[in-house]
C-alpha positions in Angstrom: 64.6 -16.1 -2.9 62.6 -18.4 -4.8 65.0 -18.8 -7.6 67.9 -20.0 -5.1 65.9 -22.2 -3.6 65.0 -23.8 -6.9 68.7 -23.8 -8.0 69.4 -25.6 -5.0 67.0 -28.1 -5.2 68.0 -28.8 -8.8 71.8 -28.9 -7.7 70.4 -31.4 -5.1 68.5 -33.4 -7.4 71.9 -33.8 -10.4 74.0 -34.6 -7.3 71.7 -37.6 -6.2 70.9 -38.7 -9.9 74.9 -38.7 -10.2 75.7 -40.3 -7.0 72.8 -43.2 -8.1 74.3 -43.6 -11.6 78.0 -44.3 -10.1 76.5 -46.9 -7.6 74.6 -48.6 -10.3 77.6 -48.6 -12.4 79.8 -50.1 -9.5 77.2 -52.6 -9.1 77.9 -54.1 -12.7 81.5 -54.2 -12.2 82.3 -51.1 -14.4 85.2 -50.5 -12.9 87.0 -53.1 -14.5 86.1 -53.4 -18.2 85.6 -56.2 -20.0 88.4 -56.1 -22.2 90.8 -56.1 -18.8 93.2 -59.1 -18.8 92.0 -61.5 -15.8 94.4 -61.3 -12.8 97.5 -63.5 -12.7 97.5 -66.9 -10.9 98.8 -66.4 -7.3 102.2 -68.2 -6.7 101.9 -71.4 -5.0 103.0 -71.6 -1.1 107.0 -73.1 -0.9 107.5 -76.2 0.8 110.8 -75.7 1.4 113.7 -73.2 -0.2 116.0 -74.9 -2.8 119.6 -75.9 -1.0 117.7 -76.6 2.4 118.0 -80.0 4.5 116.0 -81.5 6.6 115.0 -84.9 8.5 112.2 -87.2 7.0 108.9 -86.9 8.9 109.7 -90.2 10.9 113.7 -89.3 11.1 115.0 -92.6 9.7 116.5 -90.4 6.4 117.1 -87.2 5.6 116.3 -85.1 2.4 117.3 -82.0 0.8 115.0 -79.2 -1.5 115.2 -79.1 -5.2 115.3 -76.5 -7.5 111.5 -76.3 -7.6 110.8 -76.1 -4.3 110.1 -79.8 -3.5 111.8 -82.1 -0.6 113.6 -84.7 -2.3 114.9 -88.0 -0.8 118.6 -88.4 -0.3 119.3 -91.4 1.9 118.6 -93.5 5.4 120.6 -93.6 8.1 121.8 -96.5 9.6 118.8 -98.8 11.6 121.0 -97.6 15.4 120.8 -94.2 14.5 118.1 -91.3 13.8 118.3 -88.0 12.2 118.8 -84.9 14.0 118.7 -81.5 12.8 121.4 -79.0 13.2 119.7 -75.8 13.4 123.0 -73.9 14.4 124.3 -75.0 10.9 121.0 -76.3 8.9 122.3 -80.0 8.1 120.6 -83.0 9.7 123.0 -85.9 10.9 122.5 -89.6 11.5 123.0 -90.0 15.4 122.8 -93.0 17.7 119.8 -93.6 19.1 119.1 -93.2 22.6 
């Protein structure tokens, strides 16, 4: 009886060393060695999706979205009219103001 209880108290003792080795590991970041490339930049949010139109913020013009994801300027309308977006067909138009 006494030996089982010893054998269990040993198991319970490597089990707890164990358990306490693994934590401190964890704790030094050993689970991702140093010779580990870093992580990859994260892509950059779109502004837009290349093709795209849209009005300018103050909807005197009208731009369109490059290649790399940026609004570009593409031209004014005329000082009677303002742009208006067609979202039925995704192009803005020049309209008479109101």
């Amino acid at each position: 009886m006494k030996v089982f209880a010893i054998l269990a108290a040993l198991a319970t003792a490597a089990l707890a060393a164990d358990n306490m080795a693994m934590n401190a590991q964890e704790a030094q970041g050993a689970a991702e060695p140093a010779h580990w490339p870093p992580h990859p930049p994260y892509p950059r949010p779109r502004e837009c999706h290349p093709g795209t139109y849209s009005c300018t913020p103050n909807h005197r013009g009208w731009r369109v979205c490059d290649w790399s994801d940026h609004r570009v300027f593409v031209g004014w309308c005329s000082p009677s009219t303002t742009c208006k977006f067609n979202w039925q067909n995704g192009s803005p138009y020049c309209v008479p103001r109101h």
